[in-house]
C-alpha positions as CSV (number, residue, x, y, z in Angstrom):
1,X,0.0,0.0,0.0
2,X,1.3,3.9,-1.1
3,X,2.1,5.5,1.9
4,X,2.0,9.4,2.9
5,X,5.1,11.2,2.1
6,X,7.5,11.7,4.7
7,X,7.1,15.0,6.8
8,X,10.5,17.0,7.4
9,X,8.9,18.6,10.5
10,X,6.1,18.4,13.2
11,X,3.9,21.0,12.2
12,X,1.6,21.3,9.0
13,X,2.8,21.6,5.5
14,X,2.0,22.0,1.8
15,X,3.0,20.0,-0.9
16,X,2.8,19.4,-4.8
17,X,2.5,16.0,-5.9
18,X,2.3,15.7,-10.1
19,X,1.1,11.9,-11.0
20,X,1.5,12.9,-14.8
21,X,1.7,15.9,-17.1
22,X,5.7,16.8,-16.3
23,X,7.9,15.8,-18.4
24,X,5.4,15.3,-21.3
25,X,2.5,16.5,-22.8
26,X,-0.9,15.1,-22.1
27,X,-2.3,12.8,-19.2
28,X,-2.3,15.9,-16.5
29,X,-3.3,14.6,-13.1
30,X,-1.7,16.5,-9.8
31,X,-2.1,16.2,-6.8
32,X,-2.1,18.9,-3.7
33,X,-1.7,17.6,-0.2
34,X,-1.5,20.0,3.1
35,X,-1.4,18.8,6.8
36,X,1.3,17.1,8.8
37,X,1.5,13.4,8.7
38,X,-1.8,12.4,7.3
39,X,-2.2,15.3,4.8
40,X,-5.5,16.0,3.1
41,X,-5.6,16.1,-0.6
42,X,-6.8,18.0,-3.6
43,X,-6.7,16.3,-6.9
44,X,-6.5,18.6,-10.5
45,X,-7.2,16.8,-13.7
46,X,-7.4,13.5,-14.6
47,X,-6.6,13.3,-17.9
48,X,-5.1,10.5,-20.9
49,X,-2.0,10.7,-23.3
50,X,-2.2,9.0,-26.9
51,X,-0.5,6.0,-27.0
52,X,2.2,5.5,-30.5
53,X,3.0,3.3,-32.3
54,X,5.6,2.2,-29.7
55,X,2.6,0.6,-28.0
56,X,1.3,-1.8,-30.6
57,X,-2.9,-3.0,-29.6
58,X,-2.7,-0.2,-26.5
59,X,-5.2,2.9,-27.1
60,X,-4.8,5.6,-24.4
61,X,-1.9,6.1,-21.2
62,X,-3.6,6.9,-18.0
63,X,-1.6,7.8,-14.7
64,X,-0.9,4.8,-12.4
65,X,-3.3,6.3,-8.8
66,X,-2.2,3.5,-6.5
67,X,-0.7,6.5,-4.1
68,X,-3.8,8.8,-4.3
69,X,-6.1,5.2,-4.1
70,X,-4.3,4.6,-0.9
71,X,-5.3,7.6,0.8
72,X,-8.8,8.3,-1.0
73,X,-10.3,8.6,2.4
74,X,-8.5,12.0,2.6
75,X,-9.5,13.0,-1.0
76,X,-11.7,16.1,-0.7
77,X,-12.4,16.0,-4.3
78,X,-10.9,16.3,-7.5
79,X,-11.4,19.7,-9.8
80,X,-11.4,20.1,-13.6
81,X,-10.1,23.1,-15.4
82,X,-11.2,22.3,-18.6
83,X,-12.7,19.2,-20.7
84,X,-9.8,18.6,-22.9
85,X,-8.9,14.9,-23.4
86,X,-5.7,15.3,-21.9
87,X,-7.7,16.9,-18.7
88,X,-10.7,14.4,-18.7
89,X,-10.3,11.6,-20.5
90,X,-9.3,8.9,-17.3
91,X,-12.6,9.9,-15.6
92,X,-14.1,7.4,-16.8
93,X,-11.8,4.5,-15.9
94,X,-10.5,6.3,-13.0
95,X,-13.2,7.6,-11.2
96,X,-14.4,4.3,-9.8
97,X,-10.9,3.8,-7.8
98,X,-11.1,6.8,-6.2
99,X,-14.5,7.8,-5.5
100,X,-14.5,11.4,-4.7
101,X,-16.3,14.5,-5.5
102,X,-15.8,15.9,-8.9
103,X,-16.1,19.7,-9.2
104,X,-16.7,21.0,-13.1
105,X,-17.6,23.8,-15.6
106,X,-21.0,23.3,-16.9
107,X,-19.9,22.6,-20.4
108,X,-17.3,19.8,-19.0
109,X,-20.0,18.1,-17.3
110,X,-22.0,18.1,-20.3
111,X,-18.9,16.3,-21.9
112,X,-17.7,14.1,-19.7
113,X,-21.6,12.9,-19.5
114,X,-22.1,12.9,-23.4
115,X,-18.5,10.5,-22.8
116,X,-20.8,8.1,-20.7
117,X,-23.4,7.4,-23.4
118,X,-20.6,7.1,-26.1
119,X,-18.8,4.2,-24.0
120,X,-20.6,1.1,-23.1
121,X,-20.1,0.3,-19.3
122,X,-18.8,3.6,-18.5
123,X,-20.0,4.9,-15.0
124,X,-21.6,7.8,-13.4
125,X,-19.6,9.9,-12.2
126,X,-21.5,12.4,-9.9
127,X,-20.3,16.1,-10.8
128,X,-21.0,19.0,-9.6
129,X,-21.3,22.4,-11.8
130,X,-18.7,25.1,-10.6
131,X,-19.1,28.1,-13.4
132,X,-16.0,30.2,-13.9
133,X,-15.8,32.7,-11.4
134,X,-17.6,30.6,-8.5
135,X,-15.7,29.0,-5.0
136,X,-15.6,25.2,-3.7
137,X,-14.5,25.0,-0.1
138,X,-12.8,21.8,0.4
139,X,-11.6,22.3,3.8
140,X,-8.7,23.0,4.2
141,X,-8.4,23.9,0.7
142,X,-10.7,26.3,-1.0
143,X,-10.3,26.9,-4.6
144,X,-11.7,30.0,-6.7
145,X,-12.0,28.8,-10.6
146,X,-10.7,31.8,-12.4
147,X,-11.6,32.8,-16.1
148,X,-9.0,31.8,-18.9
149,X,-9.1,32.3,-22.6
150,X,-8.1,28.5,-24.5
151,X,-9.4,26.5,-27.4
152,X,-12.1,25.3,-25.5
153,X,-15.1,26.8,-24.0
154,X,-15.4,27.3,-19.8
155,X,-11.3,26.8,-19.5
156,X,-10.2,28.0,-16.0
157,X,-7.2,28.6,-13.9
158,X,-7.2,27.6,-10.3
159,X,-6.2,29.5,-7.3
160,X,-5.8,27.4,-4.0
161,X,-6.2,28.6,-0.8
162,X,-4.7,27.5,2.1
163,X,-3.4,28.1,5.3
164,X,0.4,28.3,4.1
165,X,-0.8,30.1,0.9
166,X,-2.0,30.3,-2.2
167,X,-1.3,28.3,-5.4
168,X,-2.0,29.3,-8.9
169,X,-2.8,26.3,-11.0
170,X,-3.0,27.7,-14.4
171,X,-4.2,24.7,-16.5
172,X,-4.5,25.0,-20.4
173,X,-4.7,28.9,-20.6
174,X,-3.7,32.0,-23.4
175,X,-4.5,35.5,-24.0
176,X,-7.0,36.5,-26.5
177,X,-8.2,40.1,-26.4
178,X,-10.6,39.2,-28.6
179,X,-12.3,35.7,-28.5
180,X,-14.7,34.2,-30.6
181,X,-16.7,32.3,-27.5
182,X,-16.3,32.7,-24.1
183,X,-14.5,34.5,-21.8
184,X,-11.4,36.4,-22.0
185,X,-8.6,35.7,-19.6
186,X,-9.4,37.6,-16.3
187,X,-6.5,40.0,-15.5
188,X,-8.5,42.1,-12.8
189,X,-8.9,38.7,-10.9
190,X,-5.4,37.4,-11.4
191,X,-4.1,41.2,-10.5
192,X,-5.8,41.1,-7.4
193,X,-5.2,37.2,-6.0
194,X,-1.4,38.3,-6.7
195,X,-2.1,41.8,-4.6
196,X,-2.9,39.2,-1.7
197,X,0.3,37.5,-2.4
198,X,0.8,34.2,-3.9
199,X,3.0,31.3,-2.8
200,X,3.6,29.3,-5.9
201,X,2.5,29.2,-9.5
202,X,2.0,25.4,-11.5
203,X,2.2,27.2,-14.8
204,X,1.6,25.9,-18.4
205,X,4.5,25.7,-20.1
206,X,3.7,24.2,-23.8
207,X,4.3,27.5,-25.4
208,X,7.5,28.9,-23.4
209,X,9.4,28.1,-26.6
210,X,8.2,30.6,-28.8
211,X,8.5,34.3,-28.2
212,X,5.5,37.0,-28.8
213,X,2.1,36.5,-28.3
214,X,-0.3,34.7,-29.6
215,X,-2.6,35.5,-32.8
216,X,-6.5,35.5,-31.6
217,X,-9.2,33.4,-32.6
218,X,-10.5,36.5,-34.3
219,X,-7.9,36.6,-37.0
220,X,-8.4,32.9,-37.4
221,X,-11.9,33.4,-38.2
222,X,-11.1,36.4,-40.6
223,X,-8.5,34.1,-42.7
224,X,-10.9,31.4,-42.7
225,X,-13.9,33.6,-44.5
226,X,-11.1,34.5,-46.3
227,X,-10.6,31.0,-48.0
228,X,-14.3,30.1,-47.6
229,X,-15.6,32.8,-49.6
230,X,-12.8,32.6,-52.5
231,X,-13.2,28.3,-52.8
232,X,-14.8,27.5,-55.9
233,X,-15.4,24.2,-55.3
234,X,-16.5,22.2,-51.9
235,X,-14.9,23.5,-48.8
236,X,-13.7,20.7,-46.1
237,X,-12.3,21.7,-42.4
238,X,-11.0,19.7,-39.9
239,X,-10.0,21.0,-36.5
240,X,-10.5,19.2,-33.3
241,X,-14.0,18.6,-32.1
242,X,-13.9,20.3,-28.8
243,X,-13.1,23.6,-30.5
244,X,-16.5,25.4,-30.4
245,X,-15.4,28.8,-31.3
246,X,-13.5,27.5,-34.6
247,X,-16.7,25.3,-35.2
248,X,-19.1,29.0,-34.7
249,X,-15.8,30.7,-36.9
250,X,-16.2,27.9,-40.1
251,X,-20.0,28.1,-39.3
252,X,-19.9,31.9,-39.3
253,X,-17.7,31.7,-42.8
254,X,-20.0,29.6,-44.1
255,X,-23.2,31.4,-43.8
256,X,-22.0,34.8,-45.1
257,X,-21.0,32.3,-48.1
258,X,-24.7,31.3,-48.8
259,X,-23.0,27.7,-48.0
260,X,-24.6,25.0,-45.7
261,X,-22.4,23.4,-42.9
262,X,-22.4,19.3,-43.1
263,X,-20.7,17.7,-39.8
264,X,-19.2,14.6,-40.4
265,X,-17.8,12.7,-37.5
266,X,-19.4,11.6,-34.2
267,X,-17.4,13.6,-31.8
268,X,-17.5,16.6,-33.9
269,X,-21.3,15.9,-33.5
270,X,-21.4,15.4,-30.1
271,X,-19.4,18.6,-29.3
272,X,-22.1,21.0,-31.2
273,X,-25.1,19.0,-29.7
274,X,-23.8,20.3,-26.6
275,X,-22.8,23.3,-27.6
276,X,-26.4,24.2,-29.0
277,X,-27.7,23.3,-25.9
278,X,-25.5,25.7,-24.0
279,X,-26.4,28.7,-26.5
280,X,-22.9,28.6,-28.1
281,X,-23.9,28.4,-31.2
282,X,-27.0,30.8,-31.0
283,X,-27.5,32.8,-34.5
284,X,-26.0,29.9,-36.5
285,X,-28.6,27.5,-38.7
286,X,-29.2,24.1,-37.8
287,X,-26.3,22.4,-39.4
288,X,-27.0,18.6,-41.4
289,X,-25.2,15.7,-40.8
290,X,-23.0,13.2,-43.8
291,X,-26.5,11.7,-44.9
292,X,-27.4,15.0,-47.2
293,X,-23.8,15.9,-47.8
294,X,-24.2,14.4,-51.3
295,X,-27.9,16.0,-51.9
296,X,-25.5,19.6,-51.8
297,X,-24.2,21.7,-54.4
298,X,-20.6,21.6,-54.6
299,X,-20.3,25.5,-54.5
300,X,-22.9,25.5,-51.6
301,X,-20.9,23.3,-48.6
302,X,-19.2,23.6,-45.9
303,X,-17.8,20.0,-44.4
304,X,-16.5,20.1,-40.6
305,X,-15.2,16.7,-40.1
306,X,-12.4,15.3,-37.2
307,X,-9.4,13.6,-37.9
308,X,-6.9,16.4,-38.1
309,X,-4.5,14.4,-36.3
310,X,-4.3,11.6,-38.8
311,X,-6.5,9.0,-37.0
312,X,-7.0,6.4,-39.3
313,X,-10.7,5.4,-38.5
314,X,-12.0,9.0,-38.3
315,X,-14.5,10.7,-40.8
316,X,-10.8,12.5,-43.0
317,X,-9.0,9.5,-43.1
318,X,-12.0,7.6,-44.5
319,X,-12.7,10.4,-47.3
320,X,-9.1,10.5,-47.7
321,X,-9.0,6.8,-48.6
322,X,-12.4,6.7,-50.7
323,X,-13.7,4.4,-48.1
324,X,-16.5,6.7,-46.7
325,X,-20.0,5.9,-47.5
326,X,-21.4,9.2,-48.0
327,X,-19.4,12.2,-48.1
328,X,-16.4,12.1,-51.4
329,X,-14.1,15.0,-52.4
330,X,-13.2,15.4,-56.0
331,X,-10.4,17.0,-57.9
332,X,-10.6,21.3,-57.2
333,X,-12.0,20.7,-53.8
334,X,-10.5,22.4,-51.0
335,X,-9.2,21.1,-47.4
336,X,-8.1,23.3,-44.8
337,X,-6.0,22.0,-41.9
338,X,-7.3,24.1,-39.1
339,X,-5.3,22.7,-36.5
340,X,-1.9,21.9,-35.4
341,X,-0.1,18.7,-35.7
342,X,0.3,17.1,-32.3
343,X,4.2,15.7,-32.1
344,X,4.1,12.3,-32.8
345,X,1.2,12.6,-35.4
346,X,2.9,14.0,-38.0
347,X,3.6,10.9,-40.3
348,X,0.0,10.0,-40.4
349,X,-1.3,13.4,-41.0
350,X,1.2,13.7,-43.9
351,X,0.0,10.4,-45.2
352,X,-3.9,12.1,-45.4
353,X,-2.5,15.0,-47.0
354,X,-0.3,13.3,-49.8
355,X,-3.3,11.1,-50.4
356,X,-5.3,14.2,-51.3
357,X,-3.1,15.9,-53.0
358,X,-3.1,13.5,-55.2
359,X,-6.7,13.1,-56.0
360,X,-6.1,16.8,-56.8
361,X,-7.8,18.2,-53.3
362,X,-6.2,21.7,-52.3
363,X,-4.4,21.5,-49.0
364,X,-4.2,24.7,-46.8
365,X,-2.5,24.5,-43.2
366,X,-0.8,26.6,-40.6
367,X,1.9,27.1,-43.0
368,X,0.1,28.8,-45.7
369,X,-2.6,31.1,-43.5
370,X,-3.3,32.1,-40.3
371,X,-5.9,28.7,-40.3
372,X,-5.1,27.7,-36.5
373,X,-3.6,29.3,-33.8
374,X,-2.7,27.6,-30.2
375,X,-4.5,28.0,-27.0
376,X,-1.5,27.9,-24.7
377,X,0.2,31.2,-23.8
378,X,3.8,32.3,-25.6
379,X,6.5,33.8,-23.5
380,X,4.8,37.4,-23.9
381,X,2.2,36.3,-21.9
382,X,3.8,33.7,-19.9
383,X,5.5,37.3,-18.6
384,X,2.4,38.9,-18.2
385,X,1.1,36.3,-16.0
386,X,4.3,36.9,-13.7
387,X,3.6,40.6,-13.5
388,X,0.1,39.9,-12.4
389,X,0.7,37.4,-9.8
390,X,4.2,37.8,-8.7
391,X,4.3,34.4,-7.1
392,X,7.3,33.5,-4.6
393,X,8.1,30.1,-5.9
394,X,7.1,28.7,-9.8
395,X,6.9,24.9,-11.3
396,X,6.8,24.6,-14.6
397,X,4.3,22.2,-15.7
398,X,2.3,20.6,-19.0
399,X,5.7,20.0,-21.4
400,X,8.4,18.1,-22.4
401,X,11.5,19.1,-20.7
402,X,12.7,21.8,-23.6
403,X,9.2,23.3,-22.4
404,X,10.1,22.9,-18.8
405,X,13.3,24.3,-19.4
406,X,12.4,27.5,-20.8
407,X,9.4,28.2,-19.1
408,X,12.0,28.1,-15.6
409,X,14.7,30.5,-17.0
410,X,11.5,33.0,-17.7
411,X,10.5,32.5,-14.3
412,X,14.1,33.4,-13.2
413,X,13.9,36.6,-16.0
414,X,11.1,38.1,-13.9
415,X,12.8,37.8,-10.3
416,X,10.7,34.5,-9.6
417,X,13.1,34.0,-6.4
418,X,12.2,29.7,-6.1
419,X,12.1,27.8,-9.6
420,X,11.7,24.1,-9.6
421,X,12.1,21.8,-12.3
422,X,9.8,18.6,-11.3
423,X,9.2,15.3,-12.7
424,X,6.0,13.6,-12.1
425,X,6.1,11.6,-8.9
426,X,8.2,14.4,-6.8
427,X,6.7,15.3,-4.1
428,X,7.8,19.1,-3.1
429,X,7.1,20.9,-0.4
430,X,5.7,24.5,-1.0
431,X,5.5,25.5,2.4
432,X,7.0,25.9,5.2
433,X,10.7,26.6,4.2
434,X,12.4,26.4,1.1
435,X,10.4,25.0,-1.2
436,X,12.3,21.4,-2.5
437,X,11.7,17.8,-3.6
438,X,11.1,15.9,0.2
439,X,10.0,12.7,-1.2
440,X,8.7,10.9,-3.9
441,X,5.1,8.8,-5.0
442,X,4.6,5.6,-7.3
443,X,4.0,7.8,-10.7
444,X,3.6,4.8,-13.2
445,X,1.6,4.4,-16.1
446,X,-1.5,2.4,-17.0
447,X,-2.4,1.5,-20.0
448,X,-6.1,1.5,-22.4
449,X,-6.1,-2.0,-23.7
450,X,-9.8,-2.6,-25.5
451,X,-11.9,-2.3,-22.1
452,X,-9.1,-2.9,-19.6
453,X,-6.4,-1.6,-17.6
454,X,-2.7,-2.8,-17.8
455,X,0.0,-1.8,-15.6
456,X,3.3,-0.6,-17.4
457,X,4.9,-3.3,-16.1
458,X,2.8,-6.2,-17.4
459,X,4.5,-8.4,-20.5
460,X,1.6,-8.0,-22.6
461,X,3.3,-4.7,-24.8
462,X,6.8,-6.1,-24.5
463,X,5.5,-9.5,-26.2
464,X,3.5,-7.2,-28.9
465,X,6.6,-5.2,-29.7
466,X,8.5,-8.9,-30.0
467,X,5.6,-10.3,-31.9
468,X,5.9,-7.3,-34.5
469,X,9.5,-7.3,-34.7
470,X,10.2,-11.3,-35.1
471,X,6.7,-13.1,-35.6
472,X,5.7,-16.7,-34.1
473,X,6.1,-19.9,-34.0
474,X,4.2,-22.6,-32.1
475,X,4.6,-25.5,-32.1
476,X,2.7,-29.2,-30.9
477,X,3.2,-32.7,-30.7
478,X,3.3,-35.7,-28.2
479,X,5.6,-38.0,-26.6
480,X,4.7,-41.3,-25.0
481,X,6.3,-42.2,-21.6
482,X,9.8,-43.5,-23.6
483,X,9.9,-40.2,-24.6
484,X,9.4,-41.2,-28.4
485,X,7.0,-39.0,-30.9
486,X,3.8,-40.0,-31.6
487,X,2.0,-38.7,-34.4
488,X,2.9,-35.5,-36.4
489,X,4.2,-32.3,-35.0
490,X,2.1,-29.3,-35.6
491,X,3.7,-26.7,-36.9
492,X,2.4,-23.1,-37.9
493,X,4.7,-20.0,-37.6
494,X,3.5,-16.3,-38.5
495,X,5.1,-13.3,-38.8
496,X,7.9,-14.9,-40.6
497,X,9.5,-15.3,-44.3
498,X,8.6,-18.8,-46.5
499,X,12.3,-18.8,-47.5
500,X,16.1,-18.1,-46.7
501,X,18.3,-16.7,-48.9
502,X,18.9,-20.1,-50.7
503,X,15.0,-20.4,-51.3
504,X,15.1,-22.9,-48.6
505,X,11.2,-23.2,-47.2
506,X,12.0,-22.1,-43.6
507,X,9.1,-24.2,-42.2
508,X,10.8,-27.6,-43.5
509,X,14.0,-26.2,-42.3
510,X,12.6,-25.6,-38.5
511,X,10.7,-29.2,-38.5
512,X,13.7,-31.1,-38.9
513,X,15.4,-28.9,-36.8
514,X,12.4,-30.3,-34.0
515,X,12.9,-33.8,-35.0
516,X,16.7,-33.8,-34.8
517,X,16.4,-31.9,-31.4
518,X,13.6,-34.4,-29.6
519,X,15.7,-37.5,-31.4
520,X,19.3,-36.5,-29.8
521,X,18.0,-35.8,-26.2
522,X,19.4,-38.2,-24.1
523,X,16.4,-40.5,-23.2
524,X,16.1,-39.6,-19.3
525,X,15.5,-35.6,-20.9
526,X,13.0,-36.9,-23.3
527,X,10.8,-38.6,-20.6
528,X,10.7,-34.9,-19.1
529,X,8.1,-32.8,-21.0
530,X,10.1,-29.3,-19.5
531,X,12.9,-30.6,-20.5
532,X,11.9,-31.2,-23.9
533,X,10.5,-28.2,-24.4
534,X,12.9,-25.5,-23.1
535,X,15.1,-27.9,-25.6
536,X,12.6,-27.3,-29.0
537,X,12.8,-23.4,-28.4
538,X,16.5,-22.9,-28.2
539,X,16.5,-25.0,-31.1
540,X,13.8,-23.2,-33.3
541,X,15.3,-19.6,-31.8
542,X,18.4,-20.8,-32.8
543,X,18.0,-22.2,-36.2
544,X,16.0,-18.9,-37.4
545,X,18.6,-16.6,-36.4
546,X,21.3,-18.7,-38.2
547,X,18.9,-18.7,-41.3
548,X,17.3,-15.3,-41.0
549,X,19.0,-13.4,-38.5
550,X,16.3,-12.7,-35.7
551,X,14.6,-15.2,-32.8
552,X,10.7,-15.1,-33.1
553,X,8.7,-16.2,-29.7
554,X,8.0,-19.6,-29.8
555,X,4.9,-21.4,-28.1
556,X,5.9,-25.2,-27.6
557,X,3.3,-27.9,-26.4
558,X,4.2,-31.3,-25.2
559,X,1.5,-33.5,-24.6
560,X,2.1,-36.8,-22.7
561,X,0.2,-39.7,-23.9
């Protein structure tokens, strides 16, 4: 069982615990924990990471909770800044372990519900609305859900309250002067929580590589009329589903272009159905789904469909591949990219785009127009976040560790006096003292495999990546008690060439290779089914990398008779 961290003193004492979301970007979870030994704690985020292809069969990383499971007793709730994937998406799975109250904005309720009826089995998970600007007490902690401009609607910052001080927990966050939804980022209320002095700041740190400011949704939706009202043929966008205001900026585009929006995707549907509900997308015409896409002029569409990040069974990769049933794109058409390419997506998003370029589909992305814009904050506002707060001790969070990096020697720029690199599992002490790394948490990973949960540690990925890198063979046959064969073997092997380089069929080559190995034993081995078959795989292992240079698993089966 996860024990508390240790406590350097006798008295009371706050601490900041990250279980994922340091180091890397996506699967945010932290943890705040304040009181002596047995601390009370504050959970942030539960969110997933994408899993590559370095994970062959696994669909989603989730932080391993085993410390925070431990002491769920003591878990006064856990608070959601904002319903991006990387923020939400281990709720579901999650949830049940821990048990706790679950604070959100009204639109990431309405997700995190619309989640629920989308997965079979998934659980109810009690929340309870918090809207921007609103206080939970969670005694000891009480936490103030401040307004924040991001790429999706009802984003907040947190500030934490406590009796050693106050923590700003920025979450996913930017300035935008002008937004197309929602609120602006609230200086007034940040000016004044740092006019009562604030401890520490747990600050976004995705952007800290790029200098300036960022571009507003504003400009995005001017360049995308732009390129809406000069297409000549159909028009097809694909952004990320949870961004309403780009959904209202195509929409917008659209209708000034006499031009119907079609929405083609599930999420993407999902998203607007609870937008409309929430009056997001007030003023806008209904908008029809794939079904009349084909009923449409070509001059007189407007296609929003996912799979901007290259996924392969979303609604762009199936138009891309001709494999959709009711929504095609011929040559003249145009495609507009209004997203960015998350790291690690980038070869499949270029396969999309090469495939319709050439079915003669004209591609326009980030590079060619101001089509997307981020919703994290560049170092210009990084530093005007300092100047408004003025915190006493800062943390880089949400980044790889160029992010990290960067985001600290800001920090040190504008007389930050305590800057802490962390990685997740440190546990560091905020208050009292000098703020430093006192102990440290189990900060594993679980993985998304179909409907369960795997632990890092389990051999099922390490046998996939052995599987894909050197195939199969298995093997069968039986032995009576002399240890003689009786009967055939069975022999089926996959994942593996038919031939060497002489032309040699590889499957003869291994079956003698059997036959000589269970015929040379020494007759006391043969009587010993182990024995015989730890003896078959070395010999199959060891034939294939003489004759092909790599040792596949092997599966033997010896079957007395």
């Amino acid at each position: 069982m996860a024990k508390q961290p240790k406590n350097q003193g006798i008295g009371p004492e706050l601490v900041f615990a990250p279980l994922g979301g340091v180091g890397e970007i996506g699967m945010n979870l932290s943890l705040y924990g304040y009181g002596p030994m047995k601390k009370d704690w504050l959970a942030v985020d539960c969110g997933v990471a994408f899993a590559g292809p370095e994970l062959p069969g696994v669909d989603l990383i989730m932080p391993d909770t085993r410390f925070i499971e431990a002491q769920r007793k003591q878990l006064k709730g856990l608070v959601i800044t904002h319903a991006h994937e990387d923020h939400i998406g281990a709720i579901a799975d999650l949830w049940p372990r821990l048990q706790c109250p679950v604070y959100a904005t009204p639109f990431a309720a309405a997700m995190l519900e619309a989640k629920r009826f989308a997965e079979p089995g998934a659980p109810k998970v009690p929340v309870q609305v918090v809207r921007p600007g609103e206080r939970i007490k969670l005694d000891p902690f009480e936490v103030e859900m401040v307004a924040v401009a991001h790429s999706i609607p009802e984003s907040t910052s947190l500030a934490i309250r406590t009796p050693l001080g106050t923590v700003i927990h920025t979450g996913d966050w930017k300035i935008d002067p002008d937004p197309v939804l929602g609120d602006r980022t609230d200086a007034a209320r940040f000016k004044a929580i740092g006019d009562e002095g604030v401890l520490a700041l747990i600050g976004d740190s995705t952007n800290a590589v790029r200098d300036g400011t960022s571009p507003s949704e504003t400009d995005v939706a001017a360049e995308l009329a732009k390129i809406i009202r000069a297409a000549e043929g159909r028009v097809a966008v694909t952004t990320f589903a949870s961004n309403v205001a780009r959904i209202r900026s195509v929409a917008q585009a659209a209708l000034a272009c006499d031009r119907q929006v079609v929405l083609v995707g599930r999420a993407m549907e999902r998203v607007v159905t609870i937008a409309r509900e929430q009056g997001m997308l007030d003023g806008l015409p209904p908008f029809v789904g794939a079904e009349s896409y084909g009923y449409l002029p070509r001059d007189k569409v407007v296609a929003i469909l996912t799979g901007s990040q290259g996924e392969p069974r979303a609604a762009l990769a199936r138009v891309a591949n001709d494999e959709h049933p009711e929504v095609t794109l011929t040559p003249g058409d145009t495609v507009i990219f209004s997203s960015r390419t998350i790291p690690g997506n980038e070869k499949a998003v270029g396969a999309i785009v090469n495939g319709l370029v050439k079915q003669g589909m004209k591609i326009i992305t980030d590079r060619d127009g101001l089509v997307h814009v981020s919703g994290h904050p560049r170092r210009g506002e990084l530093e005007q976040m300092y100047g408004w707060v003025r915190p006493a001790i800062a943390i880089p969070v949400h980044g790889e560790a160029l992010h990290l990096a960067d985001h600290a020697a800001l920090a040190r720029r504008m007389g930050v006096k305590e800057v802490l690199l962390a990685s997740d599992g440190d546990v560091i002490r905020l208050a009292p003292g000098t703020p430093d790394v006192v102990d440290a948490i189990p900060a594993a990973r679980l993985f998304k495999d179909g409907v369960l949960l795997v632990e890092e540690a389990a051999r099922v990925v390490p046998e996939r990546r052995k599987l894909g890198f050197a195939g199969i063979v298995s093997v069968a046959f039986a032995l009576d008690d002399k240890g003689h064969l009786v009967g055939d073997i069975e022999l089926d092997m996959a994942g593996i060439p038919e031939t060497d380089l002489s032309g040699e069929d590889l499957g003869d080559v291994v079956a003698d290779a059997i036959l000589d190995c269970i015929e040379t034993l020494p007759k006391a081995r043969r009587r010993d089914p182990e024995a015989v078959r730890e003896s078959v795989v070395r010999t199959i292992r060891s034939t294939l990398n003489g004759r092909w240079g790599k040792k596949p698993m092997c599966h033997v089966l010896v079957i007395t008779v």
